[in-house]
C-alpha atoms as one frame of an Amber mdcrd trajectory, in Angstrom:
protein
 128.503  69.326  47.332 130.780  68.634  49.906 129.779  71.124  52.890 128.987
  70.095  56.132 125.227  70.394  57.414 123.796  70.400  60.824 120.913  68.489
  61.840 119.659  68.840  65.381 118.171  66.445  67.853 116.495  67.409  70.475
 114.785  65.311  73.461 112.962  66.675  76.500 114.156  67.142  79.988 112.742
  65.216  83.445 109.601  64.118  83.497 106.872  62.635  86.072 108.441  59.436
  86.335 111.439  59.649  84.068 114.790  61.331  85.908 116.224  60.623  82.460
 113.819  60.987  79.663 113.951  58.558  77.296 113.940  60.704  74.334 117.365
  62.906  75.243 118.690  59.272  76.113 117.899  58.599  72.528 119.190  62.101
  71.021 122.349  61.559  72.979 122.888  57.787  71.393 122.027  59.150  67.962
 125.043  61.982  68.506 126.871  58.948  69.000 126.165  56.585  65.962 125.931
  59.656  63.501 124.133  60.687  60.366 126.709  60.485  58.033 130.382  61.737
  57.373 128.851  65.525  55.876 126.288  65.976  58.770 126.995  67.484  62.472
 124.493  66.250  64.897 123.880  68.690  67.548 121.670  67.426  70.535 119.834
  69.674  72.883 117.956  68.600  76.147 114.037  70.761  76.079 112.548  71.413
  79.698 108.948  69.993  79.686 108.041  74.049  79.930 106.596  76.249  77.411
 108.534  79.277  77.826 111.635  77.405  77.432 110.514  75.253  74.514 110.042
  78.471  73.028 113.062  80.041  73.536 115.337  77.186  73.134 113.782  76.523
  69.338 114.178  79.867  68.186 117.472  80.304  69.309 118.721  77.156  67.964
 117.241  78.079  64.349 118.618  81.447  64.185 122.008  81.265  65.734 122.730
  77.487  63.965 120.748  77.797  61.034 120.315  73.720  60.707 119.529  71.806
  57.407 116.794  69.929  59.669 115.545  69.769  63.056 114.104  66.047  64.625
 112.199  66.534  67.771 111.728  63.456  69.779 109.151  62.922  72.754 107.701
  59.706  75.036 104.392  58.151  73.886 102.286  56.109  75.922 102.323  53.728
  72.586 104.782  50.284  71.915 105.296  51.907  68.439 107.285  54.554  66.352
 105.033  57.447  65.493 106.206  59.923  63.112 104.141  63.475  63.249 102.785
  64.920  60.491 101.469  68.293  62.282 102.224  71.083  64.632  99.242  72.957
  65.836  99.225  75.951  67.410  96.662  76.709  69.526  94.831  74.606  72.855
  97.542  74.302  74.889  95.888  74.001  78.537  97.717  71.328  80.224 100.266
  73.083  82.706 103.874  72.434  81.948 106.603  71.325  84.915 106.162  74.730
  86.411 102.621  74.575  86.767 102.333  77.366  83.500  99.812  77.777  80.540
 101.179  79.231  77.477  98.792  82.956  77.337  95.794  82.458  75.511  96.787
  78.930  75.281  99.120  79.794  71.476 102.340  78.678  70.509 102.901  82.016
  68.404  99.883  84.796  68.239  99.247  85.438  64.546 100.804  82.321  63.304
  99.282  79.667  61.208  96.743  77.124  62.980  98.698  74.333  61.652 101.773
  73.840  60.218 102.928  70.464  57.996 106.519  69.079  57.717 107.945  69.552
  54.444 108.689  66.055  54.452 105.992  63.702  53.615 105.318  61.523  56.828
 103.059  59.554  55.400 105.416  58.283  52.859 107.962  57.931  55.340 105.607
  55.649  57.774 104.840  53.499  54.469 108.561  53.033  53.785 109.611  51.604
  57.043 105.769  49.416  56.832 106.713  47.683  54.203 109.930  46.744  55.630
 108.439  45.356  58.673 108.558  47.936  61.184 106.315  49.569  63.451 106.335
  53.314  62.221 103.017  54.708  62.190 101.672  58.476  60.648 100.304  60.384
  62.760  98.573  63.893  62.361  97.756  64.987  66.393 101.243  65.548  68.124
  98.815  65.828  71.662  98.352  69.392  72.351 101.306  69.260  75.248 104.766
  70.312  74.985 105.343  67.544  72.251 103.152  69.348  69.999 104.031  72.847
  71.020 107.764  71.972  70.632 106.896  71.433  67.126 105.394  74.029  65.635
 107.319  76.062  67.024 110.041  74.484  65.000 108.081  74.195  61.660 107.549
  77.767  62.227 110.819  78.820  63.171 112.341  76.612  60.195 110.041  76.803
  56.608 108.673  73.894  58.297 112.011  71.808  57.889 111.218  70.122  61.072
 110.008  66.598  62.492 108.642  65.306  65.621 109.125  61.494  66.486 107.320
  60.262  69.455 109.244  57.492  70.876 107.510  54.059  72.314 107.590  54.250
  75.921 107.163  50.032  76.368 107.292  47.127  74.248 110.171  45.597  72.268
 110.839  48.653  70.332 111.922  51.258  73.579 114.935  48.990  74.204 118.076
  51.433  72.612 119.634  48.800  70.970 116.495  48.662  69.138 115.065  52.081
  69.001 118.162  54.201  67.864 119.266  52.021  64.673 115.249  52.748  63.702
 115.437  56.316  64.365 118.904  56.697  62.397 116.984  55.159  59.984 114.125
  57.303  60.223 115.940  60.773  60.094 118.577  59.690  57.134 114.876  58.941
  55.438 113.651  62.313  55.921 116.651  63.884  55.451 116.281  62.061  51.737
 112.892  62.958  51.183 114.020  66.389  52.111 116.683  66.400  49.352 114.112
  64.962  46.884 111.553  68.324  47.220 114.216  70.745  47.498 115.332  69.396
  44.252 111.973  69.210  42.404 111.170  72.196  43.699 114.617  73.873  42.116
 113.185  72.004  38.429 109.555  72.924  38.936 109.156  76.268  40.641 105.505
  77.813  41.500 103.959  79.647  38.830 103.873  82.659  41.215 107.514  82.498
  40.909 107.803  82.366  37.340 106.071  85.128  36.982 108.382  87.388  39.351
């Protein structure tokens, strides 16, 4: 198969003290070093608002119709956490413009929870056992990290990943942080391949039986 894909990479806009967040910093390095001769990276700066975040993800899935999305966000943490979950309901902490998502929902009716396709866990144990500080993580925060998300997963047949970036330490210096997250995504992106495939040898039993 020699067809291009798209992957996209989002990071968020302006925040409290960042002018520059560090997470479209790190979406717009990771345009730069690439995934790979067969993928397009497209990057996309998020404002820290809900009705945007909303928006802005649904757009991007229907009009580019991306192999994979990879959301990244700030953590108050010196290490690499990769999200398991998006969650869909809580959401009380005003955004940028001082608004509340109604009812406090990503999207009314949908799911309470929604789980990457790719197995994070796995993922986090990979890059472990090489040495580096990835941790798994199943509570994206309940702010527009989290909401950003799900929306995605939902958007996507949950083909989507969040990364929260460190904000301190040794690992928030780019030089550092962006060969990791290559790393990271080209690992998902693999682990993505893997279930399609099993899933094309092994379909459900519901299937079958259509």
């Amino acid at each position: 198969m020699n067809e291009r894909e798209t992957v996209i990479i989002t990071g968020f806009g302006p925040f409290r003290q960042f002018l520059v967040n560090p997470s479209w910093k790190a979406a717009q390095e990771l345009q730069l070093v690439g995934l790979g001769e067969r993928i397009d990276v497209y990057i996309k700066e998020i404002p820290v608002s809900y009705d945007a975040t909303r928006q802005i993800i649904s757009e991007l899935w229907q009009t580019l119709k991306p192999k994979f999305a990879v959301h990244l966000g700030v953590a108050r943490s010196s290490s690499v956490i990769v999200e398991q979950t998006g969650k869909n309901s809580g959401y009380r902490d005003r955004d940028v413009c001082g608004f509340c998502p109604e009812s406090n929902f990503c999207i009314e009716g949908g799911p309470e929870k929604l789980d990457s396709v790719v197995n994070m866990r796995a993922v986090s144990k990979c890059f472990k056992r090489a040495g580096m500080d990835v941790i798994y993580s199943r509570d994206a925060g309940r702010y527009l990290c989290d909401f950003a998300y799900y929306c995605s997963l939902y958007h996507s047949q949950r083909r989507a990943a969040f990364i929260h970036i460190p904000s301190s330490g040794s690992l928030a210096s780019p030089d550092t942080l962006v060969p990791i997250l290559q790393a990271l995504i080209l690992t998902m992106l693999q682990h993505l391949e893997d279930t399609k495939q099993h899933e094309e040898q092994h379909p459900p039993l519901r299937q079958i039986l259509i």
